[in-house]
ZAKEMAR-839762 format. One record per atom (N, C-alpha, C): x, y, z. Coordinates in steps of 0.1 Angstrom, whole numbers, padded with zeros to 4 digits, always signed. Layout:
# residues N
XYZ...
# end
This chain:
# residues 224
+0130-0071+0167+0117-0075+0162+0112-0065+0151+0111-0054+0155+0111-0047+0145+0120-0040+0132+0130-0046+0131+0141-0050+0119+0132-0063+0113+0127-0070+0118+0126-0088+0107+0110-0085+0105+0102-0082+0108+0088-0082+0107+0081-0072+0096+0070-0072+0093+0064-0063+0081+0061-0053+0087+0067-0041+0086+0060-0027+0097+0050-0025+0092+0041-0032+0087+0023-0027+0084+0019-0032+0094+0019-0047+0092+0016-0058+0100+0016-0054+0116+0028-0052+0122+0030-0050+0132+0026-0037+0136+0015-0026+0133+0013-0011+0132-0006-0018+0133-0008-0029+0129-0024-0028+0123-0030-0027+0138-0040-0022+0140-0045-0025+0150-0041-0013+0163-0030-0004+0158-0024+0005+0169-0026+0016+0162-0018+0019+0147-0020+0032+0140-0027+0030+0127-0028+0020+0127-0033+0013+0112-0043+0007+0113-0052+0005+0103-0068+0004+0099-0064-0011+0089-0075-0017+0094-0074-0031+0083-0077-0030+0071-0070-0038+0061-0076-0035+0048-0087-0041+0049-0093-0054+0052-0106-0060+0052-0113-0059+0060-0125-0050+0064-0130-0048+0075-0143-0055+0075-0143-0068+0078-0154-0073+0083-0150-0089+0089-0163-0090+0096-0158-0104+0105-0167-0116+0097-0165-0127+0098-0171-0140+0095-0166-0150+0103-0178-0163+0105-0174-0176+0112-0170-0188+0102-0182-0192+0101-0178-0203+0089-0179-0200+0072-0183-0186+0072-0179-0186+0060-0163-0176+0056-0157-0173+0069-0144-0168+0064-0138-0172+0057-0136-0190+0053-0124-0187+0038-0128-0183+0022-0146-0183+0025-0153-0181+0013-0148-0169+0017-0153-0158+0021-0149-0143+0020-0137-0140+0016-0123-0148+0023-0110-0141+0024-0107-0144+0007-0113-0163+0002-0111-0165-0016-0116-0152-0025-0128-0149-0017-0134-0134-0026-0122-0125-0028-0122-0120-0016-0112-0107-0014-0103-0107-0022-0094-0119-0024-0079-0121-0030-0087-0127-0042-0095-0130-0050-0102-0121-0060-0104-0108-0068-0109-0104-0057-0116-0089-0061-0102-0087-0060-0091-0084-0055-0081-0078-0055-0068-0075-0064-0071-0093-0067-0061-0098-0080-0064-0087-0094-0079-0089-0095-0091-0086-0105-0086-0067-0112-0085-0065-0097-0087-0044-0101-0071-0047-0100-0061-0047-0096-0049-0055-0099-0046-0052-0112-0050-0059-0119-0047-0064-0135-0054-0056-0142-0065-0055-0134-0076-0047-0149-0076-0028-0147-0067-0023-0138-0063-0010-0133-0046-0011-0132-0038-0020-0144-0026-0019-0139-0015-0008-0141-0026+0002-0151-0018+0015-0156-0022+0028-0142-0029+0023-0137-0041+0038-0127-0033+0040-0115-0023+0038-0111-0013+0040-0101-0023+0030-0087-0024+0023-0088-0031+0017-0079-0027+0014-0062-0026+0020-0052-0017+0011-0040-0028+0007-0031-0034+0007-0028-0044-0001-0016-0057-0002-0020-0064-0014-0018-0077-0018-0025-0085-0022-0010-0092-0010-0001-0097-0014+0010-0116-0023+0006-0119-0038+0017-0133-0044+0013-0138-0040+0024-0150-0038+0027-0160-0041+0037-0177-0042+0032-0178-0053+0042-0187-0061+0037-0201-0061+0047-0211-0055+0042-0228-0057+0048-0234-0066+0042-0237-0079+0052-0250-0085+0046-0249-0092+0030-0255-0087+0019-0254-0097+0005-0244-0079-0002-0237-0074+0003-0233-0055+0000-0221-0059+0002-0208-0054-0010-0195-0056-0005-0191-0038-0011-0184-0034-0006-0184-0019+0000-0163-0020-0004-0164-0019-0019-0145-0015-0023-0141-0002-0023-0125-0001-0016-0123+0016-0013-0110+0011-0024-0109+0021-0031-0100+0018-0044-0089+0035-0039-0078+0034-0034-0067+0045-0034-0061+0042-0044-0057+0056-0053-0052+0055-0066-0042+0069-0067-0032+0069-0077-0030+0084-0075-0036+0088-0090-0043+0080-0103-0048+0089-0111-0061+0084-0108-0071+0088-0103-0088+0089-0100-0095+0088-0116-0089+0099-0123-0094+0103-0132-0095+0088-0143-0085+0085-0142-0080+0076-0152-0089+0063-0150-0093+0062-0134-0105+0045-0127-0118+0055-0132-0120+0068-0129-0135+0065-0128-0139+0071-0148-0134+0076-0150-0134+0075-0166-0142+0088-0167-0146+0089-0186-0155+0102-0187-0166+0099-0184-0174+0108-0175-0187+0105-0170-0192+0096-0159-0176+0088-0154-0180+0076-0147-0184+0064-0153-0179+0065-0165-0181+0050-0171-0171+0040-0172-0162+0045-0170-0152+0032-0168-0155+0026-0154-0155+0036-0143-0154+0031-0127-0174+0023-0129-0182+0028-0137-0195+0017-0136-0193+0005-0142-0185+0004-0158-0182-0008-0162-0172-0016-0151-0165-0014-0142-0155-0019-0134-0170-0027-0127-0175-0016-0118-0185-0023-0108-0193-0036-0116-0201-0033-0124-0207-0048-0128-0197-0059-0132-0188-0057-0135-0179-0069-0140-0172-0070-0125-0176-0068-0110-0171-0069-0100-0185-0079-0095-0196-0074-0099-0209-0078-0095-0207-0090-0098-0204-0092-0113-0208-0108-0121-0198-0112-0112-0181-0111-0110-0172-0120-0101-0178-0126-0088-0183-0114-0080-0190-0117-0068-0200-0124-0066-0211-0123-0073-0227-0123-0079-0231-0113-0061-0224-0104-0055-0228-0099-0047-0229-0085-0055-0240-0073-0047-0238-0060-0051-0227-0053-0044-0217-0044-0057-0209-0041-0049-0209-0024-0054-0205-0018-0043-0201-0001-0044-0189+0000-0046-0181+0008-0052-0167+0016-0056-0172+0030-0054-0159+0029-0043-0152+0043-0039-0141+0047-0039-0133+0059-0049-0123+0057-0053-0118+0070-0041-0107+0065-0041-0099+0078-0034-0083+0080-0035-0084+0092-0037-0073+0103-0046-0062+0096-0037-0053+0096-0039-0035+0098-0031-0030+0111-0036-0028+0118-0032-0028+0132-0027-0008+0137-0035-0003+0127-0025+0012+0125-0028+0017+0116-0030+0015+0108-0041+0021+0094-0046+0031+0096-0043+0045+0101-0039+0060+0100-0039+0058+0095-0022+0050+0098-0019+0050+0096+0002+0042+0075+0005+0037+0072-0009+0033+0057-0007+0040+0047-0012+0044+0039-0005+0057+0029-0005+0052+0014-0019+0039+0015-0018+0035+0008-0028+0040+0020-0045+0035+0027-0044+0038+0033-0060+0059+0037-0062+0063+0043-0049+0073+0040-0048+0081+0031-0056+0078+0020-0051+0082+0004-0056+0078+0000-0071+0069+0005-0074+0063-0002-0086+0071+0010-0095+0071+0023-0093+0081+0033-0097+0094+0026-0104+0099+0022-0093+0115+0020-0092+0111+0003-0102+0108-0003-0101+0106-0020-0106+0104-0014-0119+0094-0004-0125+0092-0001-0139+0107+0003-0146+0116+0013-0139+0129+0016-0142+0138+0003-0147+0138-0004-0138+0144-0017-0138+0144-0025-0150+0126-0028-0149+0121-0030-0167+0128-0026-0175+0130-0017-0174+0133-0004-0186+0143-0007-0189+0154-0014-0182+0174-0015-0178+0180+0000-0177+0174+0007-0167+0177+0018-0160+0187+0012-0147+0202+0020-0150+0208+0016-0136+0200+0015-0125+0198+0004-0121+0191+0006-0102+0198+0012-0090+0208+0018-0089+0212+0032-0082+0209+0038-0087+0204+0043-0097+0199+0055-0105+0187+0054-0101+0180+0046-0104+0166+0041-0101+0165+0046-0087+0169+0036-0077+0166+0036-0063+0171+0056-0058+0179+0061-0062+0183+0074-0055+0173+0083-0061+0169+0084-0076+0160+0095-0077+0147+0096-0070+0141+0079-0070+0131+0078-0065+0128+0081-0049+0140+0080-0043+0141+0084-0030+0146+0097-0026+0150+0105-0040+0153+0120-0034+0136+0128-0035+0130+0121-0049+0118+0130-0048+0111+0124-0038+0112+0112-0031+0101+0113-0018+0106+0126-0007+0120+0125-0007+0121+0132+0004+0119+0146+0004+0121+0147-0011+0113+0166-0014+0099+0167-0010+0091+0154-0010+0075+0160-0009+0070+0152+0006+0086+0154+0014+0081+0156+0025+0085+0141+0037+0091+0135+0031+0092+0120+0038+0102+0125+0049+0102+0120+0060+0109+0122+0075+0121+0113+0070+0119+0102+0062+0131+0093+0058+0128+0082+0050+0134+0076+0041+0134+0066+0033+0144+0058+0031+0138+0042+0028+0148+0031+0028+0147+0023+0016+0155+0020+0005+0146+0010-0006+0159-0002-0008+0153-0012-0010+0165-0022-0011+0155-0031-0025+0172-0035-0029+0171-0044-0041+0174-0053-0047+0168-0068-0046+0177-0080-0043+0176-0087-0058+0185-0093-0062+0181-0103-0075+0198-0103-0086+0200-0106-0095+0209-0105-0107+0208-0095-0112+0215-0077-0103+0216-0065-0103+0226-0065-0115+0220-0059-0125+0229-0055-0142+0236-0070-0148+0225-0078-0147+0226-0093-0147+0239-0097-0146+0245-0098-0135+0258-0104-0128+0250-0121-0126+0258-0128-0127+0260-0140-0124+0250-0147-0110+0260-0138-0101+0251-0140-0089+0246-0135-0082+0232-0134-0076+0224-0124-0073+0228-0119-0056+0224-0106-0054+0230-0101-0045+0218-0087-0040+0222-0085-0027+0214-0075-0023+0222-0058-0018+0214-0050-0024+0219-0035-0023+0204-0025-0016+0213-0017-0008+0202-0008-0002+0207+0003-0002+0199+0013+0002+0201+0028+0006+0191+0036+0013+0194+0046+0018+0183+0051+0032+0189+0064+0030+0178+0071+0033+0181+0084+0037+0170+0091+0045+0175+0101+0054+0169+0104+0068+0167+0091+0075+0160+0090+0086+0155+0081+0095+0140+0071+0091+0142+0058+0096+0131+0048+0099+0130+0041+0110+0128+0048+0119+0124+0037+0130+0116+0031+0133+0119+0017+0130+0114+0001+0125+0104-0001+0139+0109+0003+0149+0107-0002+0162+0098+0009+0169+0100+0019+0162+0090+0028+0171+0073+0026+0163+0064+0023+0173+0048+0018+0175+0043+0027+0166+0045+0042+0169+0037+0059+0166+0043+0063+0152+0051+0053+0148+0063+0061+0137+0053+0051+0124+0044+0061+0115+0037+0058+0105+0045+0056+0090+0052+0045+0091+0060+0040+0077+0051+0027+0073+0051+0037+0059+0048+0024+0048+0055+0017+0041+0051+0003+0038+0061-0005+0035+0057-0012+0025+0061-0017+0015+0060-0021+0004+0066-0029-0004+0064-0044-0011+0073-0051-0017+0067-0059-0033+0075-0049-0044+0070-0052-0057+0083-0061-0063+0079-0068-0075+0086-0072-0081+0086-0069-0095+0103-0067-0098+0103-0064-0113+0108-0075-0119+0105-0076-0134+0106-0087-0142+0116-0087-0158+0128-0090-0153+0142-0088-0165+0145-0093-0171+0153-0095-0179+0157-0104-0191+0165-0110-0180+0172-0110-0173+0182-0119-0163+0170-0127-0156+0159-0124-0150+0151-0129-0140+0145-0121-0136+0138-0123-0121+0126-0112-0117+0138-0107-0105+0135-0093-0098+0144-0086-0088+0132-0081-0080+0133-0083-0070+0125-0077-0052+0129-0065-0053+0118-0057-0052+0123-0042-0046+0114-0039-0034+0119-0036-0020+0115-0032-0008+0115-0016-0008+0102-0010-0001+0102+0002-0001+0098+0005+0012+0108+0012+0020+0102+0018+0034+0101+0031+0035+0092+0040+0039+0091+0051+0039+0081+0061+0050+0088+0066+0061+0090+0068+0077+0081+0084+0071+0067+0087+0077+0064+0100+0072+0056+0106+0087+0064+0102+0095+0061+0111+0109+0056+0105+0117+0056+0110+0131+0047+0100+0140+0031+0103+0144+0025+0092+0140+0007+0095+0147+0007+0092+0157+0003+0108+0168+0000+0105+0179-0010+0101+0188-0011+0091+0195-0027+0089+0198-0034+0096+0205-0040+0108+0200-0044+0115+0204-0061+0110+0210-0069+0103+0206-0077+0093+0211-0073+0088+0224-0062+0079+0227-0066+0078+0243-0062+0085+0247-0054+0095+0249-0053+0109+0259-0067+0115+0262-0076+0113+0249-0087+0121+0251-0094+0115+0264-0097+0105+0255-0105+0095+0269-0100+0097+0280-0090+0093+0287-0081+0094+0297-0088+0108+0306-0086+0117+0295-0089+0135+0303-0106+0131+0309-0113+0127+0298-0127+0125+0302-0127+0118+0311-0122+0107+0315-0123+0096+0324-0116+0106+0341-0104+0117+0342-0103+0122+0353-0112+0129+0353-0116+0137+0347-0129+0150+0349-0141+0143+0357-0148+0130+0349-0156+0124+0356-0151+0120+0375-0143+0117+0375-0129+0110+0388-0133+0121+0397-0130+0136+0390-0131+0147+0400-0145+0149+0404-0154+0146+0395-0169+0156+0398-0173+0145+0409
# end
């Protein structure tokens, strides 16, 4: 199960936080068409700013975007004029009011999205993709990765027929619940055709330290 499945997917709700945090009845496919909007939108119009996760949540006529980036500087601009020009041209898409909140990525080499977009730019470039895939996976593991896996499918150094290549180093366990790997899937675009690149990357386990808590509080009450 956990070899064939999306290890985000299967993590949401246990160690992982939704990217869309809000509920709706009948108007959920109007929200979800927003969302995959607004998302396409900073996407394209932030496609130099290292971009990997665009979190929505939504009050009332209020849509509330958390923008992770690893250059900050480069979305919110001098003075904050770029990241205010972004907001109104998010307002007019929506016609809702919307807030931006950008937040730093600390260590881009440890998120499986910039990873990938990393390695797919190389590719662009007609950089060997062993070359590609190993450096980008030795500097994850310098800045700290428990283990990394990237695989790469398509017409590799345009051969004829396309084929799939991987490589891993340290551990990823697919299957373990607590084991916090990000996972990622970009595509690069070649004079042969486009090539998949998968990016897995295993950066320790989160413990649930939450229900233990509870648990303790729940015998303390038990004893008194």
């Amino acid at each position: 199960m956990g070899q064939k499945i999306n290890p985000t997917g299967l993590r949401v709700g246990i160690i992982r936080d939704w990217e869309a945090k809000w509920y709706a009845e009948k108007d959920f496919a109007t929200y979800l068409r927003e969302d995959l909007r607004i998302r396409k939108y900073i996407e394209k119009r932030l496609a130099d700013a290292s971009v990997s996760t665009v979190e929505i949540e939504r009050a009332a006529n209020r849509v509330n975007v958390s923008i992770h980036t690893a250059k900050p500087g480069m979305v919110i601009g001098k003075g904050g004029s770029e990241v205010e020009n972004l907001r109104k041209e998010l307002n007019n898409l929506t016609g809702k009011k919307v807030h931006i909140n950008i937040i730093e990525i600390k260590k881009p080499d440890l998120d499986a999205k910039l990873v990938g977009e990393n390695i797919a730019r190389q590719l662009e470039g007609r950089v060997a993709f062993r070359r590609a895939m190993k450096q980008s996976m030795q500097r994850s593991m310098r800045s700290g990765a428990k283990g990394i896996k990237t695989q790469v499918a398509g017409r590799l150094n345009g051969a004829d027929m396309s084929r799939v290549e991987s490589y891993s180093d340290g551990t990823v366990p697919l299957h373990t619940l607590r084991a916090d790997i990000d996972y990622a899937w970009v595509e690069a675009h070649t004079t042969y055709g486009a090539l998949g690149v998968k990016t897995w990357i295993y950066r320790g386990e989160i413990l649930p330290e939450k229900r233990h808590a509870d648990q303790g509080n729940t015998s303390e009450k038990g004893g008194k």
